[in-house]
Backbone of each chain as ProteinMPNN parsed JSONL, in Angstrom:
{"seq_chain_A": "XXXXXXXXXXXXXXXXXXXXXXXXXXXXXXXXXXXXXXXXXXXXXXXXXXXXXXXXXXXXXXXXXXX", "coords_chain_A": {"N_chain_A": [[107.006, 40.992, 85.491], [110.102, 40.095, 85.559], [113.571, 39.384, 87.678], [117.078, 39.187, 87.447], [118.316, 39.931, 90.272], [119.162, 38.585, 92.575], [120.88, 37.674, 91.565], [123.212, 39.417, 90.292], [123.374, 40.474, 92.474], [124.967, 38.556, 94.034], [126.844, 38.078, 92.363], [128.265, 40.488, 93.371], [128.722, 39.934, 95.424], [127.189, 40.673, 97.536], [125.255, 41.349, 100.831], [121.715, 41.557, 100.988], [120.978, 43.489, 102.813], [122.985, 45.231, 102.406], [123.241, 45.832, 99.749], [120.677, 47.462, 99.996], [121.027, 49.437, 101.43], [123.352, 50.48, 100.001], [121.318, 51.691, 98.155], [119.924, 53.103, 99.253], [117.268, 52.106, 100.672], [115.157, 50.013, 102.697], [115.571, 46.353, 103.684], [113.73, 45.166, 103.401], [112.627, 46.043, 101.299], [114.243, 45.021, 99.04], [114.226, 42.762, 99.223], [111.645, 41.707, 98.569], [111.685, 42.947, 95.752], [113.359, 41.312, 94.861], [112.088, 38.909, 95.272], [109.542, 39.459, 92.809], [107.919, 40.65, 94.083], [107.538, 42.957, 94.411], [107.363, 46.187, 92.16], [110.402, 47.64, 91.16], [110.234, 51.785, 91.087], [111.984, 53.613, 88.031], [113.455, 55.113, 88.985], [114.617, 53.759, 90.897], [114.952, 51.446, 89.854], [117.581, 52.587, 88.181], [119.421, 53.049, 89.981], [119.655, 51.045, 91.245], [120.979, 49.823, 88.859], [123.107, 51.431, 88.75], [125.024, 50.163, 90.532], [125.078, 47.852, 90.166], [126.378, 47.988, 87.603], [125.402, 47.354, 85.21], [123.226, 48.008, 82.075], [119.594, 48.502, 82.873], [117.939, 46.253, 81.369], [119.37, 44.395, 81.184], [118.834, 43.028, 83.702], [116.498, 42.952, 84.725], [113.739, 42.298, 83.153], [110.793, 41.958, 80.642], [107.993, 39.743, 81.438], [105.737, 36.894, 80.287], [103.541, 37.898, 81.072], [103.217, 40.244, 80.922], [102.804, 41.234, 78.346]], "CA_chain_A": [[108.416, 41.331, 85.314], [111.591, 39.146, 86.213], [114.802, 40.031, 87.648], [118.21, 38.478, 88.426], [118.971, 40.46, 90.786], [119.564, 37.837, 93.651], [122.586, 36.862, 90.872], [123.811, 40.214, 90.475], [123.889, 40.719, 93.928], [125.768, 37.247, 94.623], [128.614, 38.057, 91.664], [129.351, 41.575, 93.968], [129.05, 39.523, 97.164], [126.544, 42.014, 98.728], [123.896, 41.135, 100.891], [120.506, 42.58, 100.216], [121.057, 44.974, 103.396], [124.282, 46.236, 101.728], [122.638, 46.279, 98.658], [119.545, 48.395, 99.996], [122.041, 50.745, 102.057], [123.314, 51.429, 98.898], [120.682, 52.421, 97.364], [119.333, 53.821, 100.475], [115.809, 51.506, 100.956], [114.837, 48.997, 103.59], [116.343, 44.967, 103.369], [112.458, 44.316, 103.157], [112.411, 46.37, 99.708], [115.274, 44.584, 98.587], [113.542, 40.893, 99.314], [110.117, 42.553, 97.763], [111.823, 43.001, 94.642], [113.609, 40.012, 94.316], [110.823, 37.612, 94.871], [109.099, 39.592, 92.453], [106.329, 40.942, 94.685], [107.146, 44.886, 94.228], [108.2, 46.672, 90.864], [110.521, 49.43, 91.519], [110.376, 52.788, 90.54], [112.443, 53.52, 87.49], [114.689, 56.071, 89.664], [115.201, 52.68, 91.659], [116.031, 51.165, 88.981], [118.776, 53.065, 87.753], [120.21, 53.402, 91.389], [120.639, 49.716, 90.97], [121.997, 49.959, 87.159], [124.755, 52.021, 88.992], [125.807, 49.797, 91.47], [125.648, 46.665, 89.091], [127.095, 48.292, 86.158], [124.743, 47.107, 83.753], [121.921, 48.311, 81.763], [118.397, 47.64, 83.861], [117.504, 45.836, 80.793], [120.14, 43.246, 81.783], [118.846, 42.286, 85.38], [114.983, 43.13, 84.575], [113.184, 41.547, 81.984], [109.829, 41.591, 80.854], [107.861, 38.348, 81.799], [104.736, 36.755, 79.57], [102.307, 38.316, 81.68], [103.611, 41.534, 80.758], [102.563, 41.257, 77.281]], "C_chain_A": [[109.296, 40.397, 86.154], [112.469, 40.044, 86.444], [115.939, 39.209, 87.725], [118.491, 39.416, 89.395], [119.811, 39.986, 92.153], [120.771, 37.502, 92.941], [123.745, 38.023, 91.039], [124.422, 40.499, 91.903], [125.358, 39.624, 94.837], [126.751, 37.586, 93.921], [129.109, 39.457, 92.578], [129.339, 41.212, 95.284], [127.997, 40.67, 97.863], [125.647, 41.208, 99.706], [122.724, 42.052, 100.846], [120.773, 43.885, 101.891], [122.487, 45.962, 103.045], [123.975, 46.893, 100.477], [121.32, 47.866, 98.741], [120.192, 49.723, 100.508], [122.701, 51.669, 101.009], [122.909, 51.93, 98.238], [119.614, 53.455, 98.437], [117.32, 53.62, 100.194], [116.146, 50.7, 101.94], [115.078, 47.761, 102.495], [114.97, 44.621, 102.835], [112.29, 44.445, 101.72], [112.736, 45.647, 98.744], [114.256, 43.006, 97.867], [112.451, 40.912, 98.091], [110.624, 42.052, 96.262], [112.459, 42.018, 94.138], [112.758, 38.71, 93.688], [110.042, 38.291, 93.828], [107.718, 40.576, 93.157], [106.146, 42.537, 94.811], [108.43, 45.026, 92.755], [108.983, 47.689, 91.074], [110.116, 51.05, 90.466], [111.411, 53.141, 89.236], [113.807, 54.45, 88.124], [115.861, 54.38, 90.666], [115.933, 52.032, 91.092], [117.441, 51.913, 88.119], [119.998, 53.273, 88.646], [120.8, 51.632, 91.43], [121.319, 49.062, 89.646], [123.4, 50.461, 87.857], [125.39, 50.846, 89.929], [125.806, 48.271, 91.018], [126.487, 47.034, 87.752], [126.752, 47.686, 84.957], [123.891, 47.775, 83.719], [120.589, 47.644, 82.571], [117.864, 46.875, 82.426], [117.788, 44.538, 80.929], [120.076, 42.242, 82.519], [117.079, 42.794, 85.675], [114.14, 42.769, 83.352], [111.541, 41.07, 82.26], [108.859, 39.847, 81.104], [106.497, 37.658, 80.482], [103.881, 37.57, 79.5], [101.96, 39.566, 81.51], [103.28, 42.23, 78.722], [100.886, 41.371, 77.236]], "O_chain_A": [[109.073, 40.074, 87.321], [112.522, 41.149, 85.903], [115.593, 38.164, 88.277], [119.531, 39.883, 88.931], [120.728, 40.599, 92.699], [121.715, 37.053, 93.59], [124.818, 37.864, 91.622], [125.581, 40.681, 92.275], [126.203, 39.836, 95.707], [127.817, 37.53, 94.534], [130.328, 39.631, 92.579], [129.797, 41.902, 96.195], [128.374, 41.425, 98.759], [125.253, 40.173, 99.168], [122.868, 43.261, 100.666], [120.677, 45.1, 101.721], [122.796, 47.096, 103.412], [124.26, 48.039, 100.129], [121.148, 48.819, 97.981], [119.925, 50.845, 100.078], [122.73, 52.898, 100.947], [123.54, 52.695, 97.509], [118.778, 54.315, 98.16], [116.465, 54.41, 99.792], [117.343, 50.556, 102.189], [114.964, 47.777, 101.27], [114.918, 43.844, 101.881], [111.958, 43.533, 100.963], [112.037, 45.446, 97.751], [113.877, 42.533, 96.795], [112.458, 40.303, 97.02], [110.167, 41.07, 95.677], [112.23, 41.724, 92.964], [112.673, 38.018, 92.673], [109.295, 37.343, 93.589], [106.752, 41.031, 92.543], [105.157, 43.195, 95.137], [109.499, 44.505, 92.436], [108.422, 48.777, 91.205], [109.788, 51.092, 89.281], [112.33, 52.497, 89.744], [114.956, 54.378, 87.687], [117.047, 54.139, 90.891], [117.122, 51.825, 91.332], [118.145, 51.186, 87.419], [121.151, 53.553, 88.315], [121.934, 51.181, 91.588], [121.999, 48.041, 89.542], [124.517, 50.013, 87.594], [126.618, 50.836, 89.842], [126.594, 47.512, 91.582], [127.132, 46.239, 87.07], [127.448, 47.5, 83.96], [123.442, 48.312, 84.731], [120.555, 46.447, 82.854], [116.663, 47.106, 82.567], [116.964, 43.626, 80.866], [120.632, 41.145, 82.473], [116.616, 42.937, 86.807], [114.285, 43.65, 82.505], [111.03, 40.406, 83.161], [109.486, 38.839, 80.778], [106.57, 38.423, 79.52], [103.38, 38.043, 78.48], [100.867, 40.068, 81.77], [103.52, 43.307, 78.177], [100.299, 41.418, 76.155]]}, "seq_chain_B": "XXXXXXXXXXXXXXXXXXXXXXXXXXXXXXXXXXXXXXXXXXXXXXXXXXXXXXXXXXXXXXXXXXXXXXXXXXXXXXXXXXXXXXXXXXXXXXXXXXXXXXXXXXXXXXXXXXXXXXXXXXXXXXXXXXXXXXXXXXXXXXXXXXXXX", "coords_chain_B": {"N_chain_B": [[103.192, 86.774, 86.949], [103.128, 83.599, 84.344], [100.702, 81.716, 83.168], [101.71, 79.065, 82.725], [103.887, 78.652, 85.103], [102.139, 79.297, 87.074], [100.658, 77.035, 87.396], [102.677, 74.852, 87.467], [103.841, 76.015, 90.158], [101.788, 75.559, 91.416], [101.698, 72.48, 91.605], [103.953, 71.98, 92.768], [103.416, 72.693, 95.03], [100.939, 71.004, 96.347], [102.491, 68.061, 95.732], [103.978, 68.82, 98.462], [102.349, 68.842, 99.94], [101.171, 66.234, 99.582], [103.289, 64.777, 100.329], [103.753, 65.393, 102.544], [105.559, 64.096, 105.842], [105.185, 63.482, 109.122], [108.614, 63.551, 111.414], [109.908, 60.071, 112.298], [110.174, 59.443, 115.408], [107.943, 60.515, 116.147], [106.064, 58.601, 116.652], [106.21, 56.885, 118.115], [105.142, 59.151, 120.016], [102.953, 60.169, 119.113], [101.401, 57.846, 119.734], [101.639, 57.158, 122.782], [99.849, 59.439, 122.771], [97.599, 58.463, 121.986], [96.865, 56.539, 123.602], [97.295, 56.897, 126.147], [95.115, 58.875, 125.972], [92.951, 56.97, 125.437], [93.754, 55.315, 127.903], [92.591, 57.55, 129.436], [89.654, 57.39, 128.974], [88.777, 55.539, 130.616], [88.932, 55.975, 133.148], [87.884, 58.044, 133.293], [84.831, 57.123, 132.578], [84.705, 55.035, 134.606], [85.786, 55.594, 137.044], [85.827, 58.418, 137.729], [83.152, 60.603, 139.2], [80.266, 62.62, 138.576], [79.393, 64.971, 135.838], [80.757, 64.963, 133.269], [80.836, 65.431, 130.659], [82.213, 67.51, 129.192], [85.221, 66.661, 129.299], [85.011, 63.692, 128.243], [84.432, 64.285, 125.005], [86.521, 66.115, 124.644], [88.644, 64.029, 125.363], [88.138, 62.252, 122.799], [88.823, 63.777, 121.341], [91.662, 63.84, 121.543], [92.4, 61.426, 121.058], [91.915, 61.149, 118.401], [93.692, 63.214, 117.286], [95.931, 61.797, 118.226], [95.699, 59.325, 116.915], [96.081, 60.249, 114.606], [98.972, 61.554, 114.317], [100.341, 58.89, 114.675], [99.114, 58.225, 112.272], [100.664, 59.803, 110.229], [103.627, 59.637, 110.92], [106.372, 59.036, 109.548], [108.708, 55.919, 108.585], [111.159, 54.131, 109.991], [113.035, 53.65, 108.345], [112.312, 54.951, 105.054], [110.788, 54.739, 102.115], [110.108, 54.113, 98.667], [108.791, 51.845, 98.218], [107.425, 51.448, 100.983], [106.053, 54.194, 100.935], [104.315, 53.775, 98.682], [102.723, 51.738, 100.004], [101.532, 52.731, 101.859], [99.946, 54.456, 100.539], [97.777, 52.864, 99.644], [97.092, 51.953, 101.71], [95.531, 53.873, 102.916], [93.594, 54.632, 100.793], [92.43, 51.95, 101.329], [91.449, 52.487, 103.823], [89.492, 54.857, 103.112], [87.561, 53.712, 101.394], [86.482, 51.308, 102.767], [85.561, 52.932, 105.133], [83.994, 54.518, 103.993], [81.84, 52.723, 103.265], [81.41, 51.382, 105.812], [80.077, 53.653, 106.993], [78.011, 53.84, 105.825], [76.302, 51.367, 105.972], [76.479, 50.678, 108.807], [74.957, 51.962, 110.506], [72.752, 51.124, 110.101], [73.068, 48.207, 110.646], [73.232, 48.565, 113.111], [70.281, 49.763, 113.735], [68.848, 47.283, 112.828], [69.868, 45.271, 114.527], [69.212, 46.26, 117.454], [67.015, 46.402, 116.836], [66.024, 43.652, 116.984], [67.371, 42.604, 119.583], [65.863, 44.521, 121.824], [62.48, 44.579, 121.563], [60.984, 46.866, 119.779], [63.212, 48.559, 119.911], [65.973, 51.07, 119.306], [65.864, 53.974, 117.794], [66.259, 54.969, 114.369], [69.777, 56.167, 113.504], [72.074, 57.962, 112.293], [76.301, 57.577, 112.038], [78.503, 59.449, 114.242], [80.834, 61.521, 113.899], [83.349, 60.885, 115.544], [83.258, 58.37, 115.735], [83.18, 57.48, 113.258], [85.552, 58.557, 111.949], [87.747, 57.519, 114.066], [87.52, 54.566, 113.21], [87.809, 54.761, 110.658], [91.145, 55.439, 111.1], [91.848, 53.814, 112.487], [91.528, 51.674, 110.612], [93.44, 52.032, 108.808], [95.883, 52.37, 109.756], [96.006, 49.67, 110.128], [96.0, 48.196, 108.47], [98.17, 49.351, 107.014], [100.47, 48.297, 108.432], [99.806, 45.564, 108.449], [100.107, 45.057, 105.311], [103.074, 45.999, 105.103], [103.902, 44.301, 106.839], [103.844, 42.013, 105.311], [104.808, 42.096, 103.251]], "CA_chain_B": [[103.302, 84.842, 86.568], [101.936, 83.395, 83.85], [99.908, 80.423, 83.756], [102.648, 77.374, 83.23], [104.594, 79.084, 86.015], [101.437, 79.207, 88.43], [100.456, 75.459, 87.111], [104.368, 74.226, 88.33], [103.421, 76.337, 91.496], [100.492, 74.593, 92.466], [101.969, 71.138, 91.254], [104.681, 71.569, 93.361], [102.578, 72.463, 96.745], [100.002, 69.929, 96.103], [103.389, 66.851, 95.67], [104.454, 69.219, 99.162], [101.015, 68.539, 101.029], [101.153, 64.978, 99.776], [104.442, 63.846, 100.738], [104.287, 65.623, 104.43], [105.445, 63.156, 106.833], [106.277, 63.462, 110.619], [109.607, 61.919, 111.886], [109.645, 58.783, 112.713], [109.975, 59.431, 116.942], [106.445, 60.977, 116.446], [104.941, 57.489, 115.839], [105.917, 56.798, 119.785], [104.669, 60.716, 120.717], [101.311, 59.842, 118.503], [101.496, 56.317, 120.627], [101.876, 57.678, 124.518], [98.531, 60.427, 123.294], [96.798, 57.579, 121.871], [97.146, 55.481, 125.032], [96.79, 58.117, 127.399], [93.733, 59.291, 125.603], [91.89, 55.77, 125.804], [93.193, 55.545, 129.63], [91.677, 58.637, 130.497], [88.606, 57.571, 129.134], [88.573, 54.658, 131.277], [88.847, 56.33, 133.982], [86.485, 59.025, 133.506], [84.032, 56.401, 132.553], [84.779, 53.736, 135.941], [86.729, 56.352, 138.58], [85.753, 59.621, 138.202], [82.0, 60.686, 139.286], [80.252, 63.551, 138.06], [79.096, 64.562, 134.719], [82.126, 65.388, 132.685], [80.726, 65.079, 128.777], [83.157, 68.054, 128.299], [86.253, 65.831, 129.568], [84.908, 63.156, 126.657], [84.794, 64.973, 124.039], [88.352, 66.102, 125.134], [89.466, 62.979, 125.351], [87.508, 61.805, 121.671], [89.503, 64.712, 119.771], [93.033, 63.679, 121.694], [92.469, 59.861, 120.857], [92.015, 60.848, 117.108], [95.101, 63.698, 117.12], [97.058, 60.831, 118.655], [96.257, 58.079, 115.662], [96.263, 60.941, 113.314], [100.623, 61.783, 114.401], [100.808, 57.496, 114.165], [99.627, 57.795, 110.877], [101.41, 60.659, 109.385], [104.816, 59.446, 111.119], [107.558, 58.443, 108.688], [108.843, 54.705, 109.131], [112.78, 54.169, 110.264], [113.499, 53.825, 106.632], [110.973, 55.382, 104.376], [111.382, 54.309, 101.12], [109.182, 53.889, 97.505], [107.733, 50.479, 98.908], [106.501, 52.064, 101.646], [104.931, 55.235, 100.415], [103.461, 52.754, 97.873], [101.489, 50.612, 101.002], [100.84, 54.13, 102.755], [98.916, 55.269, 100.149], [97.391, 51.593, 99.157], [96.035, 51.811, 103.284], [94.939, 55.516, 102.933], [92.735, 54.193, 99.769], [91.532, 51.27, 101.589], [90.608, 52.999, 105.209], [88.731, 55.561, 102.55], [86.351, 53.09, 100.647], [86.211, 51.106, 103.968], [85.368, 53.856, 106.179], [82.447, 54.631, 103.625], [80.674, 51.618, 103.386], [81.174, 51.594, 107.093], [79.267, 54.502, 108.048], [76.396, 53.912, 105.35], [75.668, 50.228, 106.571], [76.787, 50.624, 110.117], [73.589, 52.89, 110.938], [71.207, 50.048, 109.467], [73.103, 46.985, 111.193], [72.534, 49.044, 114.814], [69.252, 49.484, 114.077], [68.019, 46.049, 113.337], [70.607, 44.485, 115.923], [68.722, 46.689, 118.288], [65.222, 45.926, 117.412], [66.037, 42.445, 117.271], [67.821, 42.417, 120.978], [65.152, 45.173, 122.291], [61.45, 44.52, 120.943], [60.496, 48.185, 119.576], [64.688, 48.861, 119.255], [66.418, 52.483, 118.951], [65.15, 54.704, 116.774], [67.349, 55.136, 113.886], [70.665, 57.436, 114.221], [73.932, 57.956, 111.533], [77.133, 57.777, 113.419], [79.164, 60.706, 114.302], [82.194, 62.325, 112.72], [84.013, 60.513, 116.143], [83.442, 56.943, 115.61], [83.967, 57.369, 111.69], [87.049, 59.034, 111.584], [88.147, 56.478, 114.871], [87.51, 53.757, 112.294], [88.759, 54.825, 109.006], [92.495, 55.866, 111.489], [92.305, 52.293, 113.009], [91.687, 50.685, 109.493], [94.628, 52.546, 107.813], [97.281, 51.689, 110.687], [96.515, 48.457, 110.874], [95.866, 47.7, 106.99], [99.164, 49.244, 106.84], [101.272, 47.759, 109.341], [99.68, 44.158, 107.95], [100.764, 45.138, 104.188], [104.184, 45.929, 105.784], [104.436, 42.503, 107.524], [103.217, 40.726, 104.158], [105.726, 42.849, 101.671]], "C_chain_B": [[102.58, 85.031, 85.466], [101.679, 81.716, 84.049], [100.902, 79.141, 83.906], [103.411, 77.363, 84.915], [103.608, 78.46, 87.156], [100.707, 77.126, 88.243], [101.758, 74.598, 87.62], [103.802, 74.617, 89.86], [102.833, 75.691, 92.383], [100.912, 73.122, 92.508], [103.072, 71.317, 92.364], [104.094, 71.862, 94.97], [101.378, 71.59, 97.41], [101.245, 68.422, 96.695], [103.68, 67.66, 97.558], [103.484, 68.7, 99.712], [101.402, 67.043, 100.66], [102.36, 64.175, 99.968], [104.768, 64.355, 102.141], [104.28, 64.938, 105.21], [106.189, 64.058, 108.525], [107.825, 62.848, 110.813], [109.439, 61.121, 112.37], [109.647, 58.702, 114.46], [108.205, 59.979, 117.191], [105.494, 59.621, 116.543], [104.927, 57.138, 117.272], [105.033, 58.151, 120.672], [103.222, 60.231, 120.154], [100.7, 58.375, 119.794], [100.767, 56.235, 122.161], [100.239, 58.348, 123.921], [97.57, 59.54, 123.124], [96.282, 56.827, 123.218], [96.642, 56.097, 126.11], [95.599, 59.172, 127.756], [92.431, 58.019, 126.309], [92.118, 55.547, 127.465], [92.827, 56.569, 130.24], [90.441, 58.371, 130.554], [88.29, 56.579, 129.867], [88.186, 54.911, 132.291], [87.538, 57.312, 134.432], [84.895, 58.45, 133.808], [84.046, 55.774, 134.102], [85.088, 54.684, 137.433], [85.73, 57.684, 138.915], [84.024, 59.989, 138.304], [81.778, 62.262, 138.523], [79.397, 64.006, 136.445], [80.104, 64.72, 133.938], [81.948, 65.06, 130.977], [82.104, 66.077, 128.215], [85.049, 67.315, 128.217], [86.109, 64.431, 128.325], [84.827, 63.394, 125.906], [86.242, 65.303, 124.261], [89.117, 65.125, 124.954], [89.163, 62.398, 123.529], [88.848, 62.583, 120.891], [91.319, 64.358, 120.528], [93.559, 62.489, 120.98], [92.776, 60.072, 119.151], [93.46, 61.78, 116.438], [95.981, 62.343, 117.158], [97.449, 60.051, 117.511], [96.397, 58.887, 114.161], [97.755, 61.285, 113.06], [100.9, 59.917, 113.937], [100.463, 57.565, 112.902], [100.457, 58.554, 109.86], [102.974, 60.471, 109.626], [105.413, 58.593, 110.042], [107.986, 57.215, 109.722], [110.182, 54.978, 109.196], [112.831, 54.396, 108.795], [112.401, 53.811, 106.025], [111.5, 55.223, 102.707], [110.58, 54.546, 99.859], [108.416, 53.019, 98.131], [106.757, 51.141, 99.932], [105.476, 52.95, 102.036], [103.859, 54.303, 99.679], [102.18, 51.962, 98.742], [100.838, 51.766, 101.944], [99.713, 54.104, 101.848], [97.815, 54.105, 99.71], [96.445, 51.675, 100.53], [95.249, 52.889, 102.963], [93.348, 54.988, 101.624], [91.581, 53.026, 100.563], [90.686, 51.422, 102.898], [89.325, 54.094, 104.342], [87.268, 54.843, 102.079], [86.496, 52.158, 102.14], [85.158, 51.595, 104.58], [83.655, 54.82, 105.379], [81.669, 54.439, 103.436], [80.093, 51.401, 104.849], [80.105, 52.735, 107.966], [78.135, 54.483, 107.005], [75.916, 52.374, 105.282], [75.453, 50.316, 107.677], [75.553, 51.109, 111.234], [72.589, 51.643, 110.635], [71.953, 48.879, 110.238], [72.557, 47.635, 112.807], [71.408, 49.325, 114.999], [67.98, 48.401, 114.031], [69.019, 45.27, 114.334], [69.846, 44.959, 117.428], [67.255, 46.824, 118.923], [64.818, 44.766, 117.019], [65.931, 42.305, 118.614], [66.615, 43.072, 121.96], [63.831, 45.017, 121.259], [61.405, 46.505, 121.205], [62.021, 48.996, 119.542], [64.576, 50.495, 119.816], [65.961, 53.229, 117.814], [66.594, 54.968, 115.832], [68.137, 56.07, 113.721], [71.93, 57.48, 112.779], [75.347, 57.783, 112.66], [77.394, 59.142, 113.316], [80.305, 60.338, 113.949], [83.414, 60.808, 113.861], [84.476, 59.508, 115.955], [84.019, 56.472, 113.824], [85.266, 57.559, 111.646], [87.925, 58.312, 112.556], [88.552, 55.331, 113.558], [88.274, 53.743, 111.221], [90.725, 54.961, 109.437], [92.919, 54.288, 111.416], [92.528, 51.321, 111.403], [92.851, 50.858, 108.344], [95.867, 51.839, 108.587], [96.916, 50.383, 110.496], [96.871, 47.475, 109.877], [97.644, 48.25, 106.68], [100.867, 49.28, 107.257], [100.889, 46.045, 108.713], [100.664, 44.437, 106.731], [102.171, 45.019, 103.945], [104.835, 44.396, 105.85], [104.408, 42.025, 106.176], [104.405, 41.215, 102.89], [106.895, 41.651, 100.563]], "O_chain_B": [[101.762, 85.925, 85.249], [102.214, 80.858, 84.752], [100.935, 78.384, 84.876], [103.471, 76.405, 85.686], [103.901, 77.545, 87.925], [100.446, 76.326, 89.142], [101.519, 73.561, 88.238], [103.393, 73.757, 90.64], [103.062, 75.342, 93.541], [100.483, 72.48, 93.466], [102.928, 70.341, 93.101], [104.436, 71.172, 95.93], [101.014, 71.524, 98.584], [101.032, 67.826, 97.75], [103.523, 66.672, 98.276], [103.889, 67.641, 100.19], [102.053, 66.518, 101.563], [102.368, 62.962, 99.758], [105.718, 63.963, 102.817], [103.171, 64.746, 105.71], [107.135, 64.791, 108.815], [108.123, 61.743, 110.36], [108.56, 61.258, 113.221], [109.008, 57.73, 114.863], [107.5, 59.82, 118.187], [104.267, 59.706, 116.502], [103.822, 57.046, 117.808], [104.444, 58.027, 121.745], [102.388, 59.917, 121.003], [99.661, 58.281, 120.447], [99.805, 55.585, 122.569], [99.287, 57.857, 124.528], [96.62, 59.581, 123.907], [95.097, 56.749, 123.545], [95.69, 55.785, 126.824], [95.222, 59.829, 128.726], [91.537, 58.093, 127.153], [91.18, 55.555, 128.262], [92.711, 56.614, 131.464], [89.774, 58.704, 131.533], [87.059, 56.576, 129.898], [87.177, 54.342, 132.706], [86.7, 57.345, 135.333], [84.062, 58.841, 134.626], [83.142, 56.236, 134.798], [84.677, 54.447, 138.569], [85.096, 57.921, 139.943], [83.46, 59.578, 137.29], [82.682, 62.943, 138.039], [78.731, 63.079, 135.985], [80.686, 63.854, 134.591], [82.802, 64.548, 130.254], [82.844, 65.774, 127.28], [85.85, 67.479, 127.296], [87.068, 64.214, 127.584], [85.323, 62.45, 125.292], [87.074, 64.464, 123.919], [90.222, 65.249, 124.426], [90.225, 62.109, 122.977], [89.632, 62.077, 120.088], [92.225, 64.756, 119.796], [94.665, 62.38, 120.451], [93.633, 59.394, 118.585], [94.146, 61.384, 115.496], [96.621, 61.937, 116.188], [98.577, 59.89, 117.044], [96.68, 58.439, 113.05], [98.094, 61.373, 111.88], [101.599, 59.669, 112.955], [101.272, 57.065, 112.121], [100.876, 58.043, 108.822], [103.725, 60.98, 108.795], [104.912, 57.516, 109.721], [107.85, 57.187, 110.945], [110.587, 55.96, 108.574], [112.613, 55.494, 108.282], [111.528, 52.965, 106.219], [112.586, 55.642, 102.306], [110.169, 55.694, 100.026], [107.347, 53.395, 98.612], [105.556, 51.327, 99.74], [104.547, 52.865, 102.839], [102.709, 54.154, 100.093], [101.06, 51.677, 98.318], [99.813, 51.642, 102.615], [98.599, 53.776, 102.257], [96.765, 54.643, 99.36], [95.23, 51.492, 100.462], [94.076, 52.616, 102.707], [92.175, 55.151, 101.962], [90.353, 53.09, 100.495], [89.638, 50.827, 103.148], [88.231, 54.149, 104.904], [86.148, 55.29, 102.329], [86.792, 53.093, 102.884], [84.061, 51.044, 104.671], [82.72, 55.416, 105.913], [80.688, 55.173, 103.316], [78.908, 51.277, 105.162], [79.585, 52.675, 109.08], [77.183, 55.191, 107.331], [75.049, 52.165, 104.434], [74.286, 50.101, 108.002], [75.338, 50.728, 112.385], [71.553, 51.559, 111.296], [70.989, 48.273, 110.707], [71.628, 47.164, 113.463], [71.021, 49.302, 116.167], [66.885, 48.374, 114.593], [68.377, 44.453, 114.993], [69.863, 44.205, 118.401], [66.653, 47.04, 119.974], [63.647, 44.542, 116.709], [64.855, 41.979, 119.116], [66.275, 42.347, 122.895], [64.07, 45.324, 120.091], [61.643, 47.191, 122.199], [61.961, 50.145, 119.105], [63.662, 51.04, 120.435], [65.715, 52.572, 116.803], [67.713, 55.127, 116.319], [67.553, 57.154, 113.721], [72.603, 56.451, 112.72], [75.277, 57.873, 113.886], [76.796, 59.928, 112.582], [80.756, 59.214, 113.728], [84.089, 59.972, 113.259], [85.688, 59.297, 115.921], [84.801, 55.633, 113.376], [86.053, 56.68, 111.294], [89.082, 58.296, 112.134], [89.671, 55.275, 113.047], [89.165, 52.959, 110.892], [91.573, 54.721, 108.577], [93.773, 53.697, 110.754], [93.433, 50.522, 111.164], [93.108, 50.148, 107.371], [96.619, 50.977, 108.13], [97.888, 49.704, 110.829], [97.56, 46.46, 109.978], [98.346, 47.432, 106.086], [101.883, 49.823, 106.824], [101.878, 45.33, 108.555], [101.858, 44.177, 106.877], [102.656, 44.327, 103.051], [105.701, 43.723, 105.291], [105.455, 41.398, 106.015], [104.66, 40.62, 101.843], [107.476, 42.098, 99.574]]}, "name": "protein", "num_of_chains": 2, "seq": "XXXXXXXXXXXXXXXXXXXXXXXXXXXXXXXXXXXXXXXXXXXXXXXXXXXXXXXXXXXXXXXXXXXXXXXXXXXXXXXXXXXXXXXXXXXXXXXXXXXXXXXXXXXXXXXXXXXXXXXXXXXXXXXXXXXXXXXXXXXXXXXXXXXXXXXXXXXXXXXXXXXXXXXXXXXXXXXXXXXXXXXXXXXXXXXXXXXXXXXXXXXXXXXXXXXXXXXX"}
């Protein structure tokens, strides 16, 4: 699985510990999921659907590997 | 009741047992008994004369309370990720901790009648040194996992 979410995060100016505060996780989670190296939860994901204002379909996208 | 009711019931005290954490100040309180466990036995062992087996044992079951509050303590921020590498350690101190005590008996007794012609006679461990082991290999497997996230 892919994300933008390092983009999303850059068009609302956050940094990932503003970002994680808002979703109430650790900066490490944040990183995790950027680089790819943890999937969240789908509750997670929707906690960051709200605070991007898109669909998680938007800023998560399946990858090859995922097929 | 009937049965879906008592099936929710149990499902929800089962998710209750497996999500019981300490607070996170317990992980220093688990820390201090840990610590204060292993320097007693130092002492008992080097300082204190006497026979005192019941003072080791004493000290054995404080040492493993102690890393048993470090591992049940909640982290500053407890999160998905981190339940996720809890239970990822908990899995790997388990299969670990059981290869460990059904080799561990067979390396001490040819290490021993290598080093000593005619060796120790052969022994299993005890509950002490297992359950020592499998604590140490959870904290530390997931305090690494942590670092590596």
């Amino acid at each position: 699985m892919e994300n933008t979410i390092k983009v999303e995060r850059a068009i609302l100016n956050l940094t990932q510990d503003d970002l994680a505060k808002k979703i109430g996780v650790s900066r490490q989670t944040i990183n995790s999921i950027e680089a790819n190296r943890y999937v969240p939860s789908t509750v997670l994901a929707l906690k960051l659907s709200n605070v991007f204002d898109k669909p998680v379909n938007e800023f998560f996208t399946l990858s090859e590997d995922d097929y | 009741m009937n049965t879906e009711k008592r099936i929710d019931c149990e499902r929800k005290g089962l998710l209750k047992i497996s999500n019981f954490r300490l607070p996170h100040h317990f992980m220093t309180v688990g820390l201090a008994i840990a610590l204060l466990s292993v320097l007693m036995m130092f002492i008992r062992a080097f300082v204190l004369d006497g026979e005192l087996e019941w003072l080791k044992l004493l000290l054995q079951k404080t040492l493993l309370v102690g890393m048993l509050i470090m591992s049940l303590s909640k982290d500053k921020i407890e999160d998905e990720m981190t339940m996720g590498l809890r239970s990822q350690s908990y899995a790997i101190a388990f299969i670990v901790g059981v290869i460990y005590s059904l080799v561990m008996p067979y390396v001490e007794y040819g290490v021993s009648n290598v080093v000593h012609s005619g060796g120790e006679v052969y022994k299993d461990l005890g509950d002490f040194q297992v359950l020592l082991f499998m604590l140490m290999i959870q904290l530390m497997f997931y305090h690494t996992l942590k670092r590596y996230r």
